[in-house]
C-alpha positions in Angstrom: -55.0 130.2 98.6 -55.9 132.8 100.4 -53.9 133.7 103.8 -56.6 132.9 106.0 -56.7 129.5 104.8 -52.7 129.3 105.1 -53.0 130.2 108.3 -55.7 127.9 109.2 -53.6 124.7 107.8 -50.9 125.6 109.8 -53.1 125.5 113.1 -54.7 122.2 111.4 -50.8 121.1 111.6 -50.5 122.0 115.1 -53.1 119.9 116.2 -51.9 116.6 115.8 -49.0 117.4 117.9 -51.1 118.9 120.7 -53.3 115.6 120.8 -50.4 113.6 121.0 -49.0 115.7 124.0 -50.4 113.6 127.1 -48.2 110.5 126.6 -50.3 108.2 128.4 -53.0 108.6 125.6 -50.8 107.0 123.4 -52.6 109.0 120.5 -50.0 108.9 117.2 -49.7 112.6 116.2 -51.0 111.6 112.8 -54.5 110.9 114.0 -55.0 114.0 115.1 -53.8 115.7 111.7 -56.4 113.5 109.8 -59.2 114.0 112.2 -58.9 117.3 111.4 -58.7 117.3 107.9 -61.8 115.6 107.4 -63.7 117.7 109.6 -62.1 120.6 107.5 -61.9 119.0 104.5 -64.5 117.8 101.6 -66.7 115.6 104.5 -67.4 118.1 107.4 -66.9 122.0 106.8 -65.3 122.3 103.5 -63.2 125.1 104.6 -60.5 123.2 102.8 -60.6 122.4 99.1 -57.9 119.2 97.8 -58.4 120.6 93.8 -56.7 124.5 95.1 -53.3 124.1 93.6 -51.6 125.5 96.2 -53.0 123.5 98.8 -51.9 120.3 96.7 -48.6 121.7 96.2 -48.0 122.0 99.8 -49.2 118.7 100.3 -47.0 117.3 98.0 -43.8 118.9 99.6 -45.2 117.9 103.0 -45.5 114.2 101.2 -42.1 114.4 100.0 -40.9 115.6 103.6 -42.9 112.8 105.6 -41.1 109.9 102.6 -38.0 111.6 103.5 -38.5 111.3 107.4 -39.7 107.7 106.7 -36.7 106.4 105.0 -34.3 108.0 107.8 -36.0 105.7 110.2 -34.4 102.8 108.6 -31.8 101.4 110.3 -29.9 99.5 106.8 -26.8 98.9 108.2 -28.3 97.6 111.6 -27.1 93.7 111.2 -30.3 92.8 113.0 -32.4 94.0 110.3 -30.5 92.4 107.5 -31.5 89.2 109.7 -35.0 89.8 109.8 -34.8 90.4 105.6 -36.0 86.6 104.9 -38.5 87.1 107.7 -40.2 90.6 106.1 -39.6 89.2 102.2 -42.1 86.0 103.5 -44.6 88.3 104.9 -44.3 90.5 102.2 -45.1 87.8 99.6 -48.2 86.4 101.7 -49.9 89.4 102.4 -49.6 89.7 98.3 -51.1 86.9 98.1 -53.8 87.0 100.3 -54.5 90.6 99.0 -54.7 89.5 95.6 -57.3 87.1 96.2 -59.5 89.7 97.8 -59.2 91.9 95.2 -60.0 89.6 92.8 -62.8 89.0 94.9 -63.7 92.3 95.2 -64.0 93.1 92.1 -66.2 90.4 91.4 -68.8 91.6 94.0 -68.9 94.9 93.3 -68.9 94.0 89.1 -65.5 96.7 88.5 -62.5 95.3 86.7 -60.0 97.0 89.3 -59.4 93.5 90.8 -54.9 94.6 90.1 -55.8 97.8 91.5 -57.4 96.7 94.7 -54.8 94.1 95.3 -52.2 96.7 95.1 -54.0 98.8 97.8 -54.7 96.1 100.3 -51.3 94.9 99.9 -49.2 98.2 100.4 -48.3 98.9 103.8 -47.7 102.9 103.5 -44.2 103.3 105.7 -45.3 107.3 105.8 -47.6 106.2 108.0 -46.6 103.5 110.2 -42.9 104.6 110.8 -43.8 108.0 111.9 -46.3 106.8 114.1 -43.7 104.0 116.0 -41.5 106.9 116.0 -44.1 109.1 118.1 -44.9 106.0 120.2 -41.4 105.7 121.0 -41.7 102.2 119.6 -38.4 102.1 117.2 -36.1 102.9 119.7 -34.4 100.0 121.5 -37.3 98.2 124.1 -39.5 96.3 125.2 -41.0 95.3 121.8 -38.1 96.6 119.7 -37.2 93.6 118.2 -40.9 93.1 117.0 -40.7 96.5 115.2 -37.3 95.7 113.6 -38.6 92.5 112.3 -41.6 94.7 110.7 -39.1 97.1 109.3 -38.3 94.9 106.0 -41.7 93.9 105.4 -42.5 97.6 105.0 -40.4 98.9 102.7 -40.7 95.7 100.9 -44.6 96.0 100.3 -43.8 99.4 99.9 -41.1 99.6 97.5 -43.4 97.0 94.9 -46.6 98.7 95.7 -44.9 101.9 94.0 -43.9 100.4 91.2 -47.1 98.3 90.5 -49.4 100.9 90.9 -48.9 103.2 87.8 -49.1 99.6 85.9 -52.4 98.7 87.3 -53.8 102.2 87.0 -53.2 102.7 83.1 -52.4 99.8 81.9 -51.7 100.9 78.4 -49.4 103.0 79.9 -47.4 100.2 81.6 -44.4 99.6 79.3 -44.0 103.5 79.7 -44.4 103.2 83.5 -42.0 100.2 83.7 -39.4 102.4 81.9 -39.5 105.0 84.2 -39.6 102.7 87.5 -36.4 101.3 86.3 -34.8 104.6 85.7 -35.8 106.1 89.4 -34.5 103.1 90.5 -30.9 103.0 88.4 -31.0 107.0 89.7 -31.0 105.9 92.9 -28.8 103.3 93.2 -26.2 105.6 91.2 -27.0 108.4 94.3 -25.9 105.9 96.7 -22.5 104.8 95.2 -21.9 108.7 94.8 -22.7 109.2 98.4 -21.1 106.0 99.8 -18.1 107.2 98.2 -17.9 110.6 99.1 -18.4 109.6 102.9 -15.2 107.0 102.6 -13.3 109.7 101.2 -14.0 112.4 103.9 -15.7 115.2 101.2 -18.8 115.1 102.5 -17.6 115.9 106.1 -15.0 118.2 104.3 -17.8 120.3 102.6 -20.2 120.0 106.0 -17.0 122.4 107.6 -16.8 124.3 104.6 -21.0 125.4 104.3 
């Protein structure tokens, strides 16, 4: 990548957030970021390539970074949210539903054998997205309509959180057992992190080593 093209994704980055400027346009900053890559990208000018390594590497940080961002919004120890956990786990199951039937019927109109895969899709709900774009709304802060957000909270990372794991099973499906494997161990990795973490903030050493760096 050269440094023109560095420089021109960083103005791409800036434009989202100038779009999303006038708040009475109510314009989430995202859509401004993906206008621009497709007029950039593969559809309009071409300018920018998705196959130059570096470009996917820095998309794959700024992935990482957005996920990251994402899962701060969650309020988990909010007591409301716990409350709306039956609420999201019911939606969650019925839009799985609903999205496998169209994906089987899908695939049956267009004649593919993706009918898992296209299930999967329809039925994700990708919290990268969405929780960014209530945050630059100002529509996860306490409101008018806050309790509607916080009800959609657990359905999120619910569709979320099962449209990960299912989605290296229906891609290769020979390759499932392998892919189970590993979703179980990112998932025992993380639940390890967290007992680590609660415990150090009970015990004061992760204020203790905040003073220290």
């Amino acid at each position: 990548m050269t440094f023109q093209t560095l420089a021109l994704v960083v103005a791409v980055g800036l434009l989202g957030p100038v779009l999303a400027t006038p708040s009475r346009w109510r314009v989430p900053i995202l859509a401004g970021e993906l206008a621009a890559g497709i007029a950039l990208g593969r559809t309009g000018a071409g300018a920018l390539h998705p196959s130059d390594p570096t470009f996917t590497f820095l998309a794959n940080i700024g992935f990482a970074l957005v996920m990251f961002v994402a899962g701060s919004h969650l309020p988990v120890r909010d007591t409301r949210l716990r409350a709306s956990l039956r609420l999201g786990v019911t939606r969650a199951v019925a839009v799985g539903v609903v999205a496998t039937g169209l994906g089987v019927a899908l695939a049956a109109a267009f004649g593919t054998s993706h009918g898992a895969l296209y299930a999967v899709v329809l039925s994700s709900s990708s919290a990268a997205l969405i929780l960014p774009m209530l945050d630059s709304l100002g529509l996860s802060s306490p409101g008018p309509g806050g309790d509607a957000v916080l009800d959609l909270l657990p359905q999120i990372a619910i569709a979320d959180a099962a449209s990960i794991v299912a989605l290296p099973l229906v891609i290769e499906p020979s390759r499932a057992a392998r892919a189970a494997i590993g979703s179980v161990v990112v998932l025992a990795a993380a639940v390890i992190a967290f007992v680590v973490l609660d415990i150090a903030e009970r015990r004061g050493l992760r204020r203790r080593v905040h003073e220290l760096s």
